[in-house]
C-alpha positions, 0 to 999 in steps of 0.5 A, spaced: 846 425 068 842 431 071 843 427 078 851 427 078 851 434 076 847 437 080 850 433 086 857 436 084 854 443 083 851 443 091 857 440 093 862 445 090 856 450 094 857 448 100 864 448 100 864 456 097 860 458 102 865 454 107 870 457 104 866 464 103 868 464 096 862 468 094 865 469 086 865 462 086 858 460 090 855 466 085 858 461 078 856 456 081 848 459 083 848 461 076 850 453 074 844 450 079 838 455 076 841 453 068 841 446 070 835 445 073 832 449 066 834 445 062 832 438 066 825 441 065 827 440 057 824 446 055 829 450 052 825 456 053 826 456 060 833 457 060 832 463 056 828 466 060 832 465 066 838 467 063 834 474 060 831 475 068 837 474 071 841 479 067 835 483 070 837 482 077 844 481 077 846 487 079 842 487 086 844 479 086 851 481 087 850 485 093 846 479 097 852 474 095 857 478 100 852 476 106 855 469 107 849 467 111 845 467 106 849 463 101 848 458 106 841 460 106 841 459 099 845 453 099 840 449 103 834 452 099 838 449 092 838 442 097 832 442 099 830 443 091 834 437 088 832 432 094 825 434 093 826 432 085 829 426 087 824 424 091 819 424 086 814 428 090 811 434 084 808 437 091 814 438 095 818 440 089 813 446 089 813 448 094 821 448 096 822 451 089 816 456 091 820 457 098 826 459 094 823 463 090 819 468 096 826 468 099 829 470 093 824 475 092 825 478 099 832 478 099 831 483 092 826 487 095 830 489 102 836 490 097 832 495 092 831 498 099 838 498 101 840 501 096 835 505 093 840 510 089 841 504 083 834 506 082 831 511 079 824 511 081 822 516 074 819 512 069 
């Protein structure tokens, strides 16, 4: 069931980020955000991410190695699957917005970082 996975998916998360096993916690990121595309039934979801994410990699990568924001990123992740199982469309919205900010603002300070993986030519 969606509930028993993503479950197991957040408690393998928190162990990851106990053990700082980013390349584990970065599987199992990828894993969190594929499960919950595909629980909306909409397939064309999934696609979408998977094509975004390529996108992102890269920089996503880099922010793994922070060990305090894989924990930030696990309770983001919590915060998500519990207002899901609450049943409450609202609060799911906002912590997946939440998420989603956090994400976005991670990007944009790696970008600055690490301007060399950019060419700004285009």
């Amino acid at each position: 069931s969606f509930d028993a996975q993503i479950a197991a998916n957040l408690d393998a998360q928190a162990e990851a980020v106990t053990q700082h096993d980013t390349t584990g916690f970065h599987g199992l990121d990828d894993a969190f955000h594929i499960g919950l595309a595909d629980a909306t039934g909409f397939r064309r979801a999934a696609v979408v991410l998977a094509q975004e994410k390529a996108q992102l990699d890269r920089l996503r990568i880099l922010s793994l190695h922070d060990t305090a924001h894989l924990g930030a990123l696990y309770d983001e992740h919590r915060a998500i699957f519990m207002a899901i199982r609450s049943g409450n469309p609202d609060v799911a919205v906002e912590a997946t917005s939440f998420h989603l900010q956090s994400v976005l603002s991670a990007v944009h300070a790696l970008a600055e970082d690490h301007a060399d993986f950019f060419d700004n030519t285009v």
